[in-house]
C-alpha positions as CSV (number, residue, x, y, z in Angstrom):
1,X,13.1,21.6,-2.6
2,X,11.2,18.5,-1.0
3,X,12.2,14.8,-1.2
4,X,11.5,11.4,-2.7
5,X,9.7,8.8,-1.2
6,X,11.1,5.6,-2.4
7,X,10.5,1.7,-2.1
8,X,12.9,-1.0,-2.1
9,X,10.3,-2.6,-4.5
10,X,7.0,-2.4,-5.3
11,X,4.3,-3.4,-2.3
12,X,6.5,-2.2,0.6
13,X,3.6,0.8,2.1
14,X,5.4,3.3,0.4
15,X,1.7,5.0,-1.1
16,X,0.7,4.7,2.6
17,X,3.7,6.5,4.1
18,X,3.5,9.1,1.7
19,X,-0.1,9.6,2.8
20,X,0.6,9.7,6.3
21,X,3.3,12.4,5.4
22,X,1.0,14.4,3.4
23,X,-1.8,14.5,6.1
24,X,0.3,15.9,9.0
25,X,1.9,18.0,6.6
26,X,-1.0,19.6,5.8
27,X,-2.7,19.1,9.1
28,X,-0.1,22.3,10.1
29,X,-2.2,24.5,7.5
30,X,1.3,24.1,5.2
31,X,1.4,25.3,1.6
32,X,2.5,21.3,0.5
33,X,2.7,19.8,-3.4
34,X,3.1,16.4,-3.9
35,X,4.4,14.4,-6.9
36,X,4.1,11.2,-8.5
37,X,6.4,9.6,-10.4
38,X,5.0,7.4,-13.6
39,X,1.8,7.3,-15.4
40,X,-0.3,6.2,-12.2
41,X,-3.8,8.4,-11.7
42,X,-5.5,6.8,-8.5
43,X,-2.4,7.5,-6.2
44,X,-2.7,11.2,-7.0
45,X,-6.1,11.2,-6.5
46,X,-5.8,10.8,-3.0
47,X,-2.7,12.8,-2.8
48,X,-5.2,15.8,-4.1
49,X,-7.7,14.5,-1.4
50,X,-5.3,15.8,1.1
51,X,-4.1,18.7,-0.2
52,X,-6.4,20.5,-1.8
53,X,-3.8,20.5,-4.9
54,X,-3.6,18.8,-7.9
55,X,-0.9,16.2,-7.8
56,X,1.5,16.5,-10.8
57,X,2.4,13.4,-12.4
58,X,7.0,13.0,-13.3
59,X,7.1,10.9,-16.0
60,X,9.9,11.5,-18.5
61,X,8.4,8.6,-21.1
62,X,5.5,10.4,-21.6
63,X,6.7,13.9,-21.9
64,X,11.0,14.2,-21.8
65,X,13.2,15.2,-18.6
66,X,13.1,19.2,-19.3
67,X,9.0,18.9,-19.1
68,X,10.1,16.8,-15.8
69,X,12.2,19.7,-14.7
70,X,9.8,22.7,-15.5
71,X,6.4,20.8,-13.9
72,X,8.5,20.4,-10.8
73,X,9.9,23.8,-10.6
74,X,6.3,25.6,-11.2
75,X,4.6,24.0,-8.9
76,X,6.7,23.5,-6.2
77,X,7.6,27.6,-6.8
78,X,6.4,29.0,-3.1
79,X,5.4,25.6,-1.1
80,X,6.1,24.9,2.1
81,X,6.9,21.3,1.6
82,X,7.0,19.2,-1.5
83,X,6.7,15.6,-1.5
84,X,7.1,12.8,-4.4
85,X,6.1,9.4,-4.1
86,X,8.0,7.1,-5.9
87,X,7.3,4.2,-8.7
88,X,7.6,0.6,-7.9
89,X,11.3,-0.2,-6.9
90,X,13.9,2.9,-6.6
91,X,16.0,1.8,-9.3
92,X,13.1,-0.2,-11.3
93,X,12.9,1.8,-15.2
94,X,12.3,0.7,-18.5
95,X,15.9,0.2,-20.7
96,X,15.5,3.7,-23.0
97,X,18.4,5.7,-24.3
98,X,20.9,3.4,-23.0
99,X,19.6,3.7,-19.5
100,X,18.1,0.5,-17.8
101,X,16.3,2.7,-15.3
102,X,14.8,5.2,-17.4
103,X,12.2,6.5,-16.0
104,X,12.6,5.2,-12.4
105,X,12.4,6.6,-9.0
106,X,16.3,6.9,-8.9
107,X,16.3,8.5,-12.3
108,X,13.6,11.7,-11.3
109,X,15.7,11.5,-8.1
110,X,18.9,12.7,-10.4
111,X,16.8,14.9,-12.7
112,X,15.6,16.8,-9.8
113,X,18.4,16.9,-7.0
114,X,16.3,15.3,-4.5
115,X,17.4,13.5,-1.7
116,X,15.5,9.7,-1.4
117,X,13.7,8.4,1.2
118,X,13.7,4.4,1.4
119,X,10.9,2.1,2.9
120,X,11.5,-0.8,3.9
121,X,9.2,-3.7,4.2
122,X,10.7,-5.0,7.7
123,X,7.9,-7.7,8.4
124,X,10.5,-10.6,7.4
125,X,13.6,-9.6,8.3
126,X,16.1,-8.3,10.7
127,X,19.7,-8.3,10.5
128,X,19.9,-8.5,6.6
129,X,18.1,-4.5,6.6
130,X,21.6,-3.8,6.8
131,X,22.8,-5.6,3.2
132,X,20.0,-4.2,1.6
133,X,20.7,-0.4,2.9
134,X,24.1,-0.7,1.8
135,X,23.0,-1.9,-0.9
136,X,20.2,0.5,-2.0
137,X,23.1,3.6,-0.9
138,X,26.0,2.4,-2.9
139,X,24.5,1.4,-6.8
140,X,24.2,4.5,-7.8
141,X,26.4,7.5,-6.3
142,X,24.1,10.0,-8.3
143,X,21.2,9.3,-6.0
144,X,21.3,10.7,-2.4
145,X,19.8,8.4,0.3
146,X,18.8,11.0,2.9
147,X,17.3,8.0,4.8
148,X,15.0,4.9,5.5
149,X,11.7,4.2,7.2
150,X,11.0,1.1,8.4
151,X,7.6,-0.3,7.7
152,X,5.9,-3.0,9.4
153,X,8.1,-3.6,12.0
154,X,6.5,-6.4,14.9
155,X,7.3,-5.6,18.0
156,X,9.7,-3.2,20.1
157,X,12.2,-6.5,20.0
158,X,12.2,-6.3,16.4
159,X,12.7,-2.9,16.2
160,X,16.0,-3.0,18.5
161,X,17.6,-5.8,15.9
162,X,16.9,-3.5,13.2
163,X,18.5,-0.5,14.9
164,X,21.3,-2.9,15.9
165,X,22.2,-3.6,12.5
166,X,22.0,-0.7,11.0
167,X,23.6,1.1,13.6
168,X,27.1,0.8,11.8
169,X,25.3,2.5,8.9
170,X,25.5,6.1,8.3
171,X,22.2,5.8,6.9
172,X,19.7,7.7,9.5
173,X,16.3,6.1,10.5
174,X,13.9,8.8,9.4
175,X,10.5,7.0,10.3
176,X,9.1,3.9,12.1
177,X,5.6,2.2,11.5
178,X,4.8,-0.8,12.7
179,X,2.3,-3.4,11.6
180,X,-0.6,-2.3,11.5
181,X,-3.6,-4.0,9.4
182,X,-6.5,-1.0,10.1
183,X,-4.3,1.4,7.9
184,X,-4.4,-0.7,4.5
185,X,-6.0,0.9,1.6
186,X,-8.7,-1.5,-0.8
187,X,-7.9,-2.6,-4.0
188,X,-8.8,-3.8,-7.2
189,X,-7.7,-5.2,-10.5
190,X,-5.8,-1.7,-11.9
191,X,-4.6,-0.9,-8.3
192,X,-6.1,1.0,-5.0
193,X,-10.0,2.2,-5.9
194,X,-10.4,5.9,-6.4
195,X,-11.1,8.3,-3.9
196,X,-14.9,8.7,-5.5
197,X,-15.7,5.6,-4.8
198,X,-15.3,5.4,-0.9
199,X,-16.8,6.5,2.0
200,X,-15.4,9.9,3.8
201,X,-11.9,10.1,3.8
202,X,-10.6,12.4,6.6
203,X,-11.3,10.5,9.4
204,X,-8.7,7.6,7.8
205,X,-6.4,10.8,6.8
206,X,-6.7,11.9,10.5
207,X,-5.6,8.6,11.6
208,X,-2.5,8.5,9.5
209,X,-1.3,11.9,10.4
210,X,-1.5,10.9,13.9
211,X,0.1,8.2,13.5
212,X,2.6,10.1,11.4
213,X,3.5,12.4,14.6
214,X,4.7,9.9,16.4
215,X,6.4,7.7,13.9
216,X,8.9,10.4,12.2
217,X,11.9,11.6,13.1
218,X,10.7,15.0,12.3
219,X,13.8,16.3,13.5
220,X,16.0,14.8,10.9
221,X,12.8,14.9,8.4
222,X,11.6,18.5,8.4
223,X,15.2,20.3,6.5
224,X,14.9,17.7,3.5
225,X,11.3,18.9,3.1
226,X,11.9,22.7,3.4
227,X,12.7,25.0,0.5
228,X,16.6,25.9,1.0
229,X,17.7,22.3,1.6
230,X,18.1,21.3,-1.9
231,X,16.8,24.1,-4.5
232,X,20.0,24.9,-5.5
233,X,20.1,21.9,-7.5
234,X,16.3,21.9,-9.2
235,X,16.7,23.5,-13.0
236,X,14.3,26.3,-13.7
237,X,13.6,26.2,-17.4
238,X,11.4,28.5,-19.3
239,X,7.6,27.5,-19.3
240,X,6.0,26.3,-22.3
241,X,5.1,28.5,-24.7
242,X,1.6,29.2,-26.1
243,X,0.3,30.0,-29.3
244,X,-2.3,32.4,-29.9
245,X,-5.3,31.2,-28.5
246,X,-8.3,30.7,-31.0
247,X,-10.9,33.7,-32.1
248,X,-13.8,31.3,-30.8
249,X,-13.5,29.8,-26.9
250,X,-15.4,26.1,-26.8
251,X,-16.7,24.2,-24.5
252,X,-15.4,20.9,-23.9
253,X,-17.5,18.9,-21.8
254,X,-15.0,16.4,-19.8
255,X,-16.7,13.3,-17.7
256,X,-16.0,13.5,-14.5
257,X,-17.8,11.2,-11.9
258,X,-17.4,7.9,-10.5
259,X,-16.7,5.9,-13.8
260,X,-14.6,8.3,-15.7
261,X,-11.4,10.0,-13.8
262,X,-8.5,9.4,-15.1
263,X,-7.1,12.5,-16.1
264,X,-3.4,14.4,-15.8
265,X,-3.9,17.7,-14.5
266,X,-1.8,19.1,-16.7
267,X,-4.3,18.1,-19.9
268,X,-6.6,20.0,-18.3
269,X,-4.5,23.0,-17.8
270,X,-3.3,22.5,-21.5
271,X,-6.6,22.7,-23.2
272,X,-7.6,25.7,-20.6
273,X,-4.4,27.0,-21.9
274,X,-5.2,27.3,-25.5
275,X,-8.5,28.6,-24.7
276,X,-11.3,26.1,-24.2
277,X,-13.7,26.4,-21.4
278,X,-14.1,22.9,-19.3
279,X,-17.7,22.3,-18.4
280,X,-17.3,18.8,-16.0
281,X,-20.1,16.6,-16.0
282,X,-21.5,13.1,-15.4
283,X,-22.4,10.0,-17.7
284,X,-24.1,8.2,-14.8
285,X,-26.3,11.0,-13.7
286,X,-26.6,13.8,-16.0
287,X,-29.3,13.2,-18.7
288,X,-27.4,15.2,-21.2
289,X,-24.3,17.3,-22.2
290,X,-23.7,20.5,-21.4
291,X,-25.5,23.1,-23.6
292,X,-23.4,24.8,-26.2
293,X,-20.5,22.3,-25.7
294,X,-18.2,22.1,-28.3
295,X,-16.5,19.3,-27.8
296,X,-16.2,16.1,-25.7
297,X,-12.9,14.6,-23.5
298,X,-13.9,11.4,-22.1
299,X,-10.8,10.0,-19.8
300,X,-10.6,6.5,-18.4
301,X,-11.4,5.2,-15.6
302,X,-14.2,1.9,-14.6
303,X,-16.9,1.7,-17.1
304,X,-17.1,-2.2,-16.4
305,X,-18.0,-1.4,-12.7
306,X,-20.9,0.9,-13.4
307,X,-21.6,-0.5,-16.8
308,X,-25.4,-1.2,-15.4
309,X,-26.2,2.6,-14.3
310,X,-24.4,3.8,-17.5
311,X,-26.6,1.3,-19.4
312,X,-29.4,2.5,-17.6
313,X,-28.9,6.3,-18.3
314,X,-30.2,5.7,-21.5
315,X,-31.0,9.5,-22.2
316,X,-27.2,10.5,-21.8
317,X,-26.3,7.5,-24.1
318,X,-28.9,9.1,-26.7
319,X,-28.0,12.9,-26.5
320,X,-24.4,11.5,-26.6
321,X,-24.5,9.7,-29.7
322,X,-26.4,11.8,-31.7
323,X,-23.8,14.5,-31.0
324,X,-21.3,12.3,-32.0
325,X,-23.4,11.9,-35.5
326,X,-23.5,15.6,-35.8
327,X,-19.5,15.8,-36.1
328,X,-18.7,17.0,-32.5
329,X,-15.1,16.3,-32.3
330,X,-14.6,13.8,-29.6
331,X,-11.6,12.4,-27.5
332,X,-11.8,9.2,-25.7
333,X,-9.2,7.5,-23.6
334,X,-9.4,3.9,-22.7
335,X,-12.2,4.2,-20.7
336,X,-13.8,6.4,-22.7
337,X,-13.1,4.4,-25.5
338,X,-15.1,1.5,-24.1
339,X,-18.2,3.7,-23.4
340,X,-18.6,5.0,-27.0
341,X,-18.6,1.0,-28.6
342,X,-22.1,-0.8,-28.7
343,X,-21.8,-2.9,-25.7
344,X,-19.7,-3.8,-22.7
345,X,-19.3,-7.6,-21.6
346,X,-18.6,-8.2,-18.1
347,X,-16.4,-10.9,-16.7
348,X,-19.3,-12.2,-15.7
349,X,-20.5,-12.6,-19.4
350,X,-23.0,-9.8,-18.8
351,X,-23.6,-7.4,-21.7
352,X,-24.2,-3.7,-21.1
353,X,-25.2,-1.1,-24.0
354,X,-23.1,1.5,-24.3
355,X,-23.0,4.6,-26.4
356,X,-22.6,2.7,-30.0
357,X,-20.7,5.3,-32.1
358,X,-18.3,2.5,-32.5
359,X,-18.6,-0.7,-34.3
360,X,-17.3,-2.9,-31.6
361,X,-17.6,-4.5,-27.8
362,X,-15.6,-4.2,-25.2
363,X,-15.1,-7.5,-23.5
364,X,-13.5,-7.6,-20.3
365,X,-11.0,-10.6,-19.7
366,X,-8.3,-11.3,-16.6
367,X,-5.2,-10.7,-18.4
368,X,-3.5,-7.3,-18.2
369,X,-2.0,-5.2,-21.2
370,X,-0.1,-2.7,-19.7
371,X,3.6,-1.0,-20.7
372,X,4.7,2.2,-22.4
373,X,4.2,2.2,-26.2
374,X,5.6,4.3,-28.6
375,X,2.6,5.3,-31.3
376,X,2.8,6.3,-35.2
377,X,0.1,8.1,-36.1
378,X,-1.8,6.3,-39.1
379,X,-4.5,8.4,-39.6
380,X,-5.8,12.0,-38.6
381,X,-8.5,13.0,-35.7
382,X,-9.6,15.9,-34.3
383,X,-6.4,15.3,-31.8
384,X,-3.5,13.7,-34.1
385,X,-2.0,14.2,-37.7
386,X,-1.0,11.5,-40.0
387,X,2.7,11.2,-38.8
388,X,3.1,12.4,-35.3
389,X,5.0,10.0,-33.2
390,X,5.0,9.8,-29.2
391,X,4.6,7.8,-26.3
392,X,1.9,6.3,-24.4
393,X,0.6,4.1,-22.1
394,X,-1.8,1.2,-21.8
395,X,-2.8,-0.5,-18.9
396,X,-6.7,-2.3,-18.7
397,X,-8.1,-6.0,-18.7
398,X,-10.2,-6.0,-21.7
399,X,-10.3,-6.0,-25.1
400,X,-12.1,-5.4,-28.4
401,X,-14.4,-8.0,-30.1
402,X,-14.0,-5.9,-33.5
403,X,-10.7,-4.1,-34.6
404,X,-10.7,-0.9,-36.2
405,X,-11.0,-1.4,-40.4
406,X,-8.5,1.7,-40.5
407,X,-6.7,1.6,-37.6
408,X,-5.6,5.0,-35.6
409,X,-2.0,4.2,-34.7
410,X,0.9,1.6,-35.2
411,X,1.9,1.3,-31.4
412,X,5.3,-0.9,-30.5
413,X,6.9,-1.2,-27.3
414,X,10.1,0.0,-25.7
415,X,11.7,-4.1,-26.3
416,X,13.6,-4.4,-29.9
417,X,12.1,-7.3,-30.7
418,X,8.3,-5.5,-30.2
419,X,6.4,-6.5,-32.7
420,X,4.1,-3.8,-34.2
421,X,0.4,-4.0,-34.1
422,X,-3.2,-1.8,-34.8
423,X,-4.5,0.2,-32.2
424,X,-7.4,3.1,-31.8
425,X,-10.7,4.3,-33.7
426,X,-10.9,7.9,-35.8
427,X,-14.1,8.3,-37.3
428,X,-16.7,10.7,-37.5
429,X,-14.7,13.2,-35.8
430,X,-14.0,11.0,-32.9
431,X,-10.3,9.9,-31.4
432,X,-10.6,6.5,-29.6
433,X,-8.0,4.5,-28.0
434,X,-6.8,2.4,-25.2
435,X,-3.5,4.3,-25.3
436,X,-3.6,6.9,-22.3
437,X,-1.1,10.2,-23.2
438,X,0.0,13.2,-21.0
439,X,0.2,16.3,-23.4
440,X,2.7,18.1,-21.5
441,X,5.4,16.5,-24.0
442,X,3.5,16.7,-27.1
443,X,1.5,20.3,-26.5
444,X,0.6,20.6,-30.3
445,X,-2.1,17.6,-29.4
446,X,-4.5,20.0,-27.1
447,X,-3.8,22.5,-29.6
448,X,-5.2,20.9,-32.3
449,X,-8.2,19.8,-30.4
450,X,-8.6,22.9,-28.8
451,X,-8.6,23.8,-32.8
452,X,-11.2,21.3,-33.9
453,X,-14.0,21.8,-31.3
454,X,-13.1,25.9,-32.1
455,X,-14.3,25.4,-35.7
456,X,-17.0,23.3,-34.3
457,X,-18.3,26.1,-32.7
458,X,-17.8,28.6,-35.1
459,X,-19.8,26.3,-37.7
460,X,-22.8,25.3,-35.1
């Protein structure tokens, strides 16, 4: 069931044409699910914009390829149309079990019996389309090419010398976009900016369906997208299995507004799943928490673009980090991480308060950490035990002016010669780290939490 959308590296439109797909899609009222492959959360976010689903997020690092498998086949179970976007390059992974495209479009391709879908960025070339189709269809015999779109094509001229060329191909031409500046999306330093942040949506959505009705070959498109065309091949495994949820339900409060959103679905559906209640609500505009809440999830996301109205909410700051004092447990996630230290520095050299549970300050800097690391658990939280090894992800621009005395995890990366280092805060019944993690791999993490803020409750 469904397809892949793939580029033929990163920055070719394929976020963009996935969009477009998605909007006439669901334009015709269709039952669609999209996917995203990696650890990305602002692409899904506006995947969910359009559909009125949660996008589920394929990454096989985080969790393992038969938690890859059984995501895919729940939710796309009675759909319409399922669609994945891609990650950077089709065949761009990270070298892991002797595979130098772990984790890579091409790879969830093979895990899941899809057929791809290649853009291509046309705007500088012409005859060479051809080389790089052949290409692209011939590395890997595992993964189906179904097809290409080509993206920012000039003129009807340049359109005819791409068709010439590929015409000895048996590759099909599934889409055509041309250039077209008034469909870019904005962007920022960690990628496109969330859907919260700007203006109404649907009337851009509206625009890229239309132009999506004239630009595929819905012909050819529509049997890759409908359910008989390739659910033969997608594995069914058994769902995860639950324990027996706690005596006491809590309340976890989870931030939720224009400064905290990074979240995986399927976190949330985990901790619903072992029996807390989720009460959403806002550092920038909500004074307090949630009565009777039991415990706190605070994602990531852009404290260092609102720092000044979180500053400013001084009354949330204050409820928050008495709370904290009194022992409710508390998980924060990059973002949230930087909200609970004593201040935020700007790139400007601006310094915010923050929420001050934490000895340190976040100061922002130009250089990116980002990559996959693999964590040992050092010492315990409400969310970890001493021992527990998995993977995670960091990916942000700042860092901290005061390391942790007893550091949280050893994290390394997926390179042999990583060396090891310190990450993340546990104090006071409070887990804080810049390392983001999707539970669905490692479901004993919102067990224990779901745990922790149960016997917080039971003890309040």
């Amino acid at each position: 069931m469904g397809l892949i959308i793939a580029g033929e590296r990163s920055g070719v439109g394929k976020t963009t044409i996935t969009l477009a797909l998605l909007s006439f899609l669901a334009r015709q009222r269709e039952r669609v699910q999209s996917f995203k492959v990696g650890p990305d959360y602002i692409d899904p976010m506006f995947h969910r914009e359009i559909t009125r689903r949660p996008c589920r997020n394929l990454d096989p690092v985080l969790t393992s390829p038969e938690y890859v498998q059984t995501c895919y086949s729940r939710h796309s179970r009675g759909m319409d149309a399922v669609v994945v976007e891609g990650v950077m390059g089709l065949f761009d992974g990270v070298p892991l079990q002797e595979n130098t495209a772990y984790a890579s479009t091409a790879h969830i391709a093979k895990l899941l019996h899809l057929p791809v879908v290649l853009v291509i960025d046309c705007s500088r070339l012409s005859g060479s389309v051809a080389a790089i189709v052949q290409g692209y269809a011939t590395l890997d015999p595992a993964v189906t090419l179904a097809g290409v779109v080509l993206n920012r094509v000039g003129s009807d001229r340049h359109l005819t010398l791409l068709q010439n060329a590929l015409e000895s191909r048996s590759i099909p031409i599934l889409g055509v976009f041309y250039r077209n500046p008034a469909i870019s999306l904005p962007d920022r330093h960690l990628g496109l900016i969330p859907t919260d942040e700007l203006s109404p949506l649907h009337p851009f959505f509206d625009q890229l369906a239309d132009l999506a009705q004239t630009s595929f070959n819905w012909e050819k498109l529509t049997p890759l997208l409908s359910p008989s065309s390739v659910e033969q091949g997608t594995k069914n495994p058994p769902p995860i299995t639950k324990n027996q949820k706690p005596t006491t339900n809590p309340r976890i409060a989870v931030a939720k507004d224009q400064a905290f959103n990074f979240y995986y679905q399927d976190n949330l559906d985990l901790l619903q799943d072992y029996g807390a209640e989720l009460v959403f609500w806002s550092p920038l505009t909500d004074t307090t928490l949630p009565p009777n809440t039991h415990g706190l999830y605070l994602g990531g996301g852009f404290p260092e673009i609102f720092a000044e109205a979180l500053e400013a909410n001084e009354t949330a700051r204050s409820s928050l980090y008495h709370a904290i004092q009194d022992g409710l447990p508390t998980y924060g996630e990059c973002g949230g991480l930087m909200y609970l230290c004593n201040a935020l520095v700007d790139l400007n050299g601006d310094s915010w308060n923050m929420v001050g549970s934490l000895p340190t300050t976040t100061q922002m800097q130009k250089r990116l950490t980002l990559g996959y690391r693999h964590a040992t658990v050092k010492e315990p939280s409400p969310v970890v035990q001493v021992g527990q090894r998995f993977w995670g992800h960091e990916f942000h621009h700042s860092t901290l002016t005061q390391p942790p005395q007893i550091p949280l995890y050893s994290l390394t990366s997926y390179r042999p010669d990583s060396p090891q280092y310190a990450e993340g805060w546990t104090l006071n019944n409070v887990h804080a780290s810049y390392l983001h993690l999707h539970w669905g791999g490692i479901p004993t993490l919102p067990q224990q939490f779901v745990a922790t803020c149960g016997q917080f409750a039971s003890s309040n």
